[in-house]
N, CA, C and O atoms as a GROMACS GRO file, in nm:
protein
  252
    1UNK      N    1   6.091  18.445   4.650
    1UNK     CA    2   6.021  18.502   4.538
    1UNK      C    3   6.063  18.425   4.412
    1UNK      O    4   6.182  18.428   4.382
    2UNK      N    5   5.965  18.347   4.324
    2UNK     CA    6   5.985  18.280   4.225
    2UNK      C    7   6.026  18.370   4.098
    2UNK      O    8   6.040  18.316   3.988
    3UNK      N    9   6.041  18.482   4.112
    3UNK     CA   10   6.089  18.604   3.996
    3UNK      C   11   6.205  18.576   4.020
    3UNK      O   12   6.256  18.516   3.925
    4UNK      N   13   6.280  18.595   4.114
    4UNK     CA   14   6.409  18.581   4.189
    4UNK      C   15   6.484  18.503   4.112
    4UNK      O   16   6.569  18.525   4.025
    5UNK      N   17   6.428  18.385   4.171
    5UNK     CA   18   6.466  18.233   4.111
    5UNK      C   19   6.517  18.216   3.936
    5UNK      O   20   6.617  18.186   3.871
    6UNK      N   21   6.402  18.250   3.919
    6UNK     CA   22   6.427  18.215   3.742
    6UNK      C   23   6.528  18.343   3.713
    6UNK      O   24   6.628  18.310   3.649
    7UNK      N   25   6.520  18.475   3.748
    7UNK     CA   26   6.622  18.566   3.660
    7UNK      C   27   6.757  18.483   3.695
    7UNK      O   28   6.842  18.458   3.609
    8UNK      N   29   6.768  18.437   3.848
    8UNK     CA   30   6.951  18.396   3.848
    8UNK      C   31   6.976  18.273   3.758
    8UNK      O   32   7.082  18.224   3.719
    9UNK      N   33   6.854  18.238   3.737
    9UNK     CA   34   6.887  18.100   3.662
    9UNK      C   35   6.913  18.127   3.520
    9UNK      O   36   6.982  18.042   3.464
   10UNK      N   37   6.861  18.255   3.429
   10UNK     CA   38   6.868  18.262   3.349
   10UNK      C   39   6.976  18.363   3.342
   10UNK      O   40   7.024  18.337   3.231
   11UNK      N   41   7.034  18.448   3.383
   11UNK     CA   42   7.158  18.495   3.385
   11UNK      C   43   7.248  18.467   3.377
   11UNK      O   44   7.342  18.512   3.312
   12UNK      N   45   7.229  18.330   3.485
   12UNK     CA   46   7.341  18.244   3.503
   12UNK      C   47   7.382  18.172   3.379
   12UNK      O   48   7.499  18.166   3.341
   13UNK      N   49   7.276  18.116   3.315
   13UNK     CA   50   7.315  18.058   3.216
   13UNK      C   51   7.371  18.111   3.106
   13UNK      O   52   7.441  18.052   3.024
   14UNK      N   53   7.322  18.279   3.107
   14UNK     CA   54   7.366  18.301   2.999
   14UNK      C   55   7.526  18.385   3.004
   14UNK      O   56   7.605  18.427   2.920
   15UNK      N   57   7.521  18.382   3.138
   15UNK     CA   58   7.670  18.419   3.172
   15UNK      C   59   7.805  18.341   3.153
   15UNK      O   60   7.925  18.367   3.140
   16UNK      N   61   7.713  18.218   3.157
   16UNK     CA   62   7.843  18.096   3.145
   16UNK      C   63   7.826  18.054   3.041
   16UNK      O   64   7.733  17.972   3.042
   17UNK      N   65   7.882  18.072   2.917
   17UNK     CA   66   7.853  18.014   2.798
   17UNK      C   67   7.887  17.861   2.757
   17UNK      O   68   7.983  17.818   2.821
   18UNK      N   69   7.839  17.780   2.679
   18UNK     CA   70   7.914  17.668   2.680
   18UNK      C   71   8.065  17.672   2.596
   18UNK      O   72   8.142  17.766   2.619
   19UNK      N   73   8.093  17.589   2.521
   19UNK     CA   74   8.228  17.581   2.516
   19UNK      C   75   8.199  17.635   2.377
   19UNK      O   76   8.278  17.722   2.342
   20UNK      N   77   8.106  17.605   2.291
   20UNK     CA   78   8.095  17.627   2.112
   20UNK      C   79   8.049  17.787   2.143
   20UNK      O   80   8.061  17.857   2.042
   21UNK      N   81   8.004  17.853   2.252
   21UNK     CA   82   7.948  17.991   2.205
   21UNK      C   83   8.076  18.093   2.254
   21UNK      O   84   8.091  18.208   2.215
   22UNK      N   85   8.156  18.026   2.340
   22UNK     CA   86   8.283  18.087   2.361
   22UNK      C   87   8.400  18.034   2.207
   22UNK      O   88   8.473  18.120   2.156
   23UNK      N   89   8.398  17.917   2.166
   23UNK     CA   90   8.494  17.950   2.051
   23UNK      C   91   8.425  18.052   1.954
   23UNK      O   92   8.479  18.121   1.867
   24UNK      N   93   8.262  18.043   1.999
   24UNK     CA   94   8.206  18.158   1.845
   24UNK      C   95   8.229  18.299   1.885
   24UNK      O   96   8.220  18.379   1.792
   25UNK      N   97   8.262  18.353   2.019
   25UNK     CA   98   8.299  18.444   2.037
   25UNK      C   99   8.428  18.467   2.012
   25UNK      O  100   8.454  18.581   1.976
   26UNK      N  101   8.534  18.376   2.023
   26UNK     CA  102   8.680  18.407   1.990
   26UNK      C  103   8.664  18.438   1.855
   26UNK      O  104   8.738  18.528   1.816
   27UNK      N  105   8.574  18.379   1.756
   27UNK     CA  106   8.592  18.367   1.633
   27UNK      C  107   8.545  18.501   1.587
   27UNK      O  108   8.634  18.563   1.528
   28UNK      N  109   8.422  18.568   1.597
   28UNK     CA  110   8.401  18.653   1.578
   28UNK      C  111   8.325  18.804   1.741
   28UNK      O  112   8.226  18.828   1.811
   29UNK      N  113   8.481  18.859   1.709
   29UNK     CA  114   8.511  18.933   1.844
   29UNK      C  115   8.350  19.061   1.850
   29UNK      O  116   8.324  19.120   1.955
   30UNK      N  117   8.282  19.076   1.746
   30UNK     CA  118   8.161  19.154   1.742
   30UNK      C  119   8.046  19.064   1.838
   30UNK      O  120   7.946  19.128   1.869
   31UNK      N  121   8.050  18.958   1.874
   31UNK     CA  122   7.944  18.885   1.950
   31UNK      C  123   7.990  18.918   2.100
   31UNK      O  124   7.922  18.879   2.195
   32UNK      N  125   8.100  18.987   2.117
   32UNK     CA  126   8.169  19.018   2.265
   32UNK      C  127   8.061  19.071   2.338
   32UNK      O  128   8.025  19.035   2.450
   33UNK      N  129   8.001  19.176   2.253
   33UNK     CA  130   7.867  19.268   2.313
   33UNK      C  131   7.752  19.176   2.386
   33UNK      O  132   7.662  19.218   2.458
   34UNK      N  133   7.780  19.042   2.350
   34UNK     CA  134   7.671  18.988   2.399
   34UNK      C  135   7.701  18.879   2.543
   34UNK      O  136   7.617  18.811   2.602
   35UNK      N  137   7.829  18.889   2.568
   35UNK     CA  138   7.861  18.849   2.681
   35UNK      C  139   7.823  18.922   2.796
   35UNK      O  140   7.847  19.041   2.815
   36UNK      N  141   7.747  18.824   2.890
   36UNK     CA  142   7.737  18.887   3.011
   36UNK      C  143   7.797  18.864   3.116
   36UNK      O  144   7.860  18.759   3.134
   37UNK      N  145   7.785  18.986   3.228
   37UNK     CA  146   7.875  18.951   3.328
   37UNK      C  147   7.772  18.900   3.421
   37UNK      O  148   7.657  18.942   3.402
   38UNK      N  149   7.796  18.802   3.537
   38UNK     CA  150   7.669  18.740   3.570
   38UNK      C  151   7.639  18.846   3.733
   38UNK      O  152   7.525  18.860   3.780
   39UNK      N  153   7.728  18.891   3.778
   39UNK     CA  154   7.715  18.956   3.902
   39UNK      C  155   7.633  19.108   3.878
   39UNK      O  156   7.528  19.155   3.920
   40UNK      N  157   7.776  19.172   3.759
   40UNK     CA  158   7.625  19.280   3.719
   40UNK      C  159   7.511  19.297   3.659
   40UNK      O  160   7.448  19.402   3.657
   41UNK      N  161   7.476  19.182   3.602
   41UNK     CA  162   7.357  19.161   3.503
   41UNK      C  163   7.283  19.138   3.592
   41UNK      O  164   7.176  19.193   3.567
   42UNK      N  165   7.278  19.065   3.722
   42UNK     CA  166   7.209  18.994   3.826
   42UNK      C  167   7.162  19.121   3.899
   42UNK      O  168   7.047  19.134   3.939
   43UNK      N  169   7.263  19.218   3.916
   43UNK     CA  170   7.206  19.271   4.035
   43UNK      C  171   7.127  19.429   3.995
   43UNK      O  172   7.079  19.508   4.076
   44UNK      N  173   7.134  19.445   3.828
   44UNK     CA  174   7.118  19.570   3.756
   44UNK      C  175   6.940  19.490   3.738
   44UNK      O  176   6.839  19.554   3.766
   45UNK      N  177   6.935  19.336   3.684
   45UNK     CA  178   6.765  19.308   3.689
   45UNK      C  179   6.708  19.318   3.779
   45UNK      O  180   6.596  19.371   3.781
   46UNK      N  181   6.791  19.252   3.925
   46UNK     CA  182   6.735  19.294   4.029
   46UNK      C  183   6.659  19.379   4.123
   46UNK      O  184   6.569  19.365   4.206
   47UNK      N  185   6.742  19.489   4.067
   47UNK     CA  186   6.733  19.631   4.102
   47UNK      C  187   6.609  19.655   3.983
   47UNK      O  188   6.493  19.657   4.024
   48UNK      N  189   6.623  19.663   3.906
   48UNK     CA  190   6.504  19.679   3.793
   48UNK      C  191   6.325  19.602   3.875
   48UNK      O  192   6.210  19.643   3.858
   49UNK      N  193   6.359  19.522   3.932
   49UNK     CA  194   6.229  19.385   3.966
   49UNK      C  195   6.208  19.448   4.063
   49UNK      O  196   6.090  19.479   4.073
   50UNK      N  197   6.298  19.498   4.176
   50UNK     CA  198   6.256  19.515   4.289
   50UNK      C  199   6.202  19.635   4.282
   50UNK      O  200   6.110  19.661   4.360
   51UNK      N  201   6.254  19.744   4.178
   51UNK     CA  202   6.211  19.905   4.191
   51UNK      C  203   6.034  19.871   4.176
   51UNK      O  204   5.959  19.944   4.241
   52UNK      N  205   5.990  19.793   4.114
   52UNK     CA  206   5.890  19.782   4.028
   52UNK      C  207   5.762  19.679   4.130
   52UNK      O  208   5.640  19.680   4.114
   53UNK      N  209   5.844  19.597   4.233
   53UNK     CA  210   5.745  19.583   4.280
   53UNK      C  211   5.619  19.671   4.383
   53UNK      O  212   5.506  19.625   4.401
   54UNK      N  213   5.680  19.838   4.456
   54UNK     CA  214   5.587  19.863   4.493
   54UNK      C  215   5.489  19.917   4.394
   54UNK      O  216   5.386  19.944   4.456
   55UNK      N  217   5.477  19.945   4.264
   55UNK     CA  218   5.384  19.970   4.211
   55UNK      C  219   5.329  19.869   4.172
   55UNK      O  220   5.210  19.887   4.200
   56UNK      N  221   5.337  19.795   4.137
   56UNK     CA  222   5.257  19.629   4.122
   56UNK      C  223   5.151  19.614   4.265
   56UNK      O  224   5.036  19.571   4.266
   57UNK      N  225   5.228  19.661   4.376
   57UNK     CA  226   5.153  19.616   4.503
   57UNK      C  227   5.026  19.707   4.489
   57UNK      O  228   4.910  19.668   4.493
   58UNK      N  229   5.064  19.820   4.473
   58UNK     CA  230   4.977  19.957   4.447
   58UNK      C  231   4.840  19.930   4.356
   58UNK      O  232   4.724  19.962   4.382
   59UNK      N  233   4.903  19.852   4.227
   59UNK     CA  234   4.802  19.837   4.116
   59UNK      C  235   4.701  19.738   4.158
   59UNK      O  236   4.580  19.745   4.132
   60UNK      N  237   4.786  19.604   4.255
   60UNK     CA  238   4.702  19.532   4.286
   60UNK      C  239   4.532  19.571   4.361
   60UNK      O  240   4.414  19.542   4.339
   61UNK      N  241   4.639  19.678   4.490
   61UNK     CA  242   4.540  19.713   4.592
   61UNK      C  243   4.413  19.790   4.533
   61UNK      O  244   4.320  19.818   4.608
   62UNK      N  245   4.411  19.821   4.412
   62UNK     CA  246   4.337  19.920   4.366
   62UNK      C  247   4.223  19.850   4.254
   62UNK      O  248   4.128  19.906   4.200
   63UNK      N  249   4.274  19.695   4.240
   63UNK     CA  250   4.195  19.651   4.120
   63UNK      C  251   4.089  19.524   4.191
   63UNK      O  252   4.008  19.464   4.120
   0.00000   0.00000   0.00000
């Protein structure tokens, strides 16, 4: 599933910060909120995508 694909890719990335968005987080500890963790972020969208596809299937069958 190409949904799949792109969320880990974009999780991923934003899980691993580069090196300047981790000193900007040391620097100012209020951007902490925006760190993600990549295992639960991954598997909380997941869960979000997958709840959602049988009604998508549903909407399809009907249009």
């Amino acid at each position: 599933m190409a949904s799949t694909i792109m969320v880990t890719g974009a999780v991923r990335a934003h899980a691993h910060p580069s090196a300047a968005m981790l000193a900007a987080y040391e620097e100012d500890p209020s951007l902490a909120a925006l760190r993600l963790d990549f295992a639960a972020t991954l598997r909380e969208t997941l869960e979000v995508l997958l709840a959602g596809l049988p009604a998508r299937a549903a909407h399809a069958a009907r249009a």
